[in-house]
N, C-alpha and C positions, 0 to 999 in steps of 0.2 A: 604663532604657535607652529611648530614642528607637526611634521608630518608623522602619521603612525606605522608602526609593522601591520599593516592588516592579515599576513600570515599567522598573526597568535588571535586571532579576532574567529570562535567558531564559527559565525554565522557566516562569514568569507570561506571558510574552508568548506561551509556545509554547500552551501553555493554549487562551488566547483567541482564536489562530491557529485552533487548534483543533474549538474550541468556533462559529467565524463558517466553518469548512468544514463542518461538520456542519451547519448550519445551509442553508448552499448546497446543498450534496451533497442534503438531503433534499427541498428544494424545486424544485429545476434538474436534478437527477440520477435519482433513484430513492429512493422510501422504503421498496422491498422490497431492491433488492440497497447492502448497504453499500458503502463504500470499500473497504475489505480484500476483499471479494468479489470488486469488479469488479478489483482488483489479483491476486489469483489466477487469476481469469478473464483478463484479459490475458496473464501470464504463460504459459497455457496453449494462448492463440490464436500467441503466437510460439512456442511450444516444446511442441507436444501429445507426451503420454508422458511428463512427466516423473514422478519420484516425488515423495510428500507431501514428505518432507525437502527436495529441491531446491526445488521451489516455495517453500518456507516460507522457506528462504534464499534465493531470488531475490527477492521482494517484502516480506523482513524481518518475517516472522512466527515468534512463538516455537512450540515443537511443540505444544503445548495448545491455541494458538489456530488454527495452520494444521489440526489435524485439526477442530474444530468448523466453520471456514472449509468444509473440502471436505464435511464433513456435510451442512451447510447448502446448498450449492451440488447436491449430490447429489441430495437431498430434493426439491431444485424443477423437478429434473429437467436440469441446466444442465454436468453432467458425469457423466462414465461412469469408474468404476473397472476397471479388466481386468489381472487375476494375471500380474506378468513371466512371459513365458516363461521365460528363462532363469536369473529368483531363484523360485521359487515364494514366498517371503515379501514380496516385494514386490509392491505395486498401482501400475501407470501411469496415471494422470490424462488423459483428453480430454475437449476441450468436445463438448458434442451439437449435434446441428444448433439447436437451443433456445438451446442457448448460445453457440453462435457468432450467430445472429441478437441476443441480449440483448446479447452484446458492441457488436457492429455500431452498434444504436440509444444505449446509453450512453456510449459512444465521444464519439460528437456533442453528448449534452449534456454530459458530462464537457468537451472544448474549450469549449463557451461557459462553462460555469459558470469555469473556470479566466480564461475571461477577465474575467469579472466580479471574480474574487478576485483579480486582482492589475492590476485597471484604476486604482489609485491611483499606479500606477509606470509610468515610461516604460518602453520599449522594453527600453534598453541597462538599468535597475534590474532589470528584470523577470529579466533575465538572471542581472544579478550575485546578485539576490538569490536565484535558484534554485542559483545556484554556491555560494555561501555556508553556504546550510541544507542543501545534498548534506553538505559536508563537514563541516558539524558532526555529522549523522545518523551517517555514514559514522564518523565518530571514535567515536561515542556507542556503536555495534557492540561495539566494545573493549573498552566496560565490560560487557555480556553474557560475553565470551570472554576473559578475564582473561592469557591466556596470551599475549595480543600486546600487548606495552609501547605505550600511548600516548606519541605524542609530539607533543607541542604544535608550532603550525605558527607561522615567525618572522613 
């Protein structure tokens, strides 16, 4: 059998999408708080209180990884866990003033660095192509949760 293009292959492309945002992210961003960090941290600067479950499906983290996420985040001192009132089994999630400053400052290189990543695309690409990869991500969910039929878009 012949070998393949693996350039038409997304899963190769997303890779190396990937692999050139980590790349960024560590250099322009922060080489202590990861991506997934500073997307839980976000989530929690618009929605302080939430629990570990929501955040983790707000910013599409599976639960193994969103609790080592808020461990992590914990540990640096960048959020505060506090027992629901009204579940005693549940923890609400806020950032600290630590973490609302961490936000504040990666915020800003996060916008540059995002410019840098997608300064090969005009304007109106820049767009389409973020509309694009929402909704393949967004579909890709589907296959975690088996229980909502995929349906391919015309």
């Amino acid at each position: 059998m012949a070998a393949v293009d693996i350039t038409t292959h997304p899963g190769h492309l997303a890779r190396r999408l990937q692999q050139a945002h980590y790349l960024l992210w560590n250099t322009m961003v922060s080489e202590e708080i990861t991506s997934p960090q500073f997307a839980v941290l976000n989530a929690l600067v618009a929605e302080p209180g939430l629990d570990q479950r929501t955040v983790g499906e707000r910013v599409g983290l599976d639960r193994s990884t969103i609790a080592e996420v808020v461990s992590r985040l914990g540990r640096r001192g960048l959020l505060d866990k506090v027992r629901d009132a009204r579940d005693g089994r549940r923890f609400l999630l806020r950032p600290t003033e630590d973490g609302l400053r961490t936000h504040r400052r990666l915020t800003v290189r996060t916008a540059r660095m995002n410019q840098v990543f997608l300064a090969p695309l005009s304007a109106e690409e820049q767009s389409q192509f973020l509309d694009l990869i929402r909704r393949v991500a967004d579909a890709a969910e589907g296959l975690r949760n088996p229980a909502e039929p995929l349906v391919p878009h015309g």
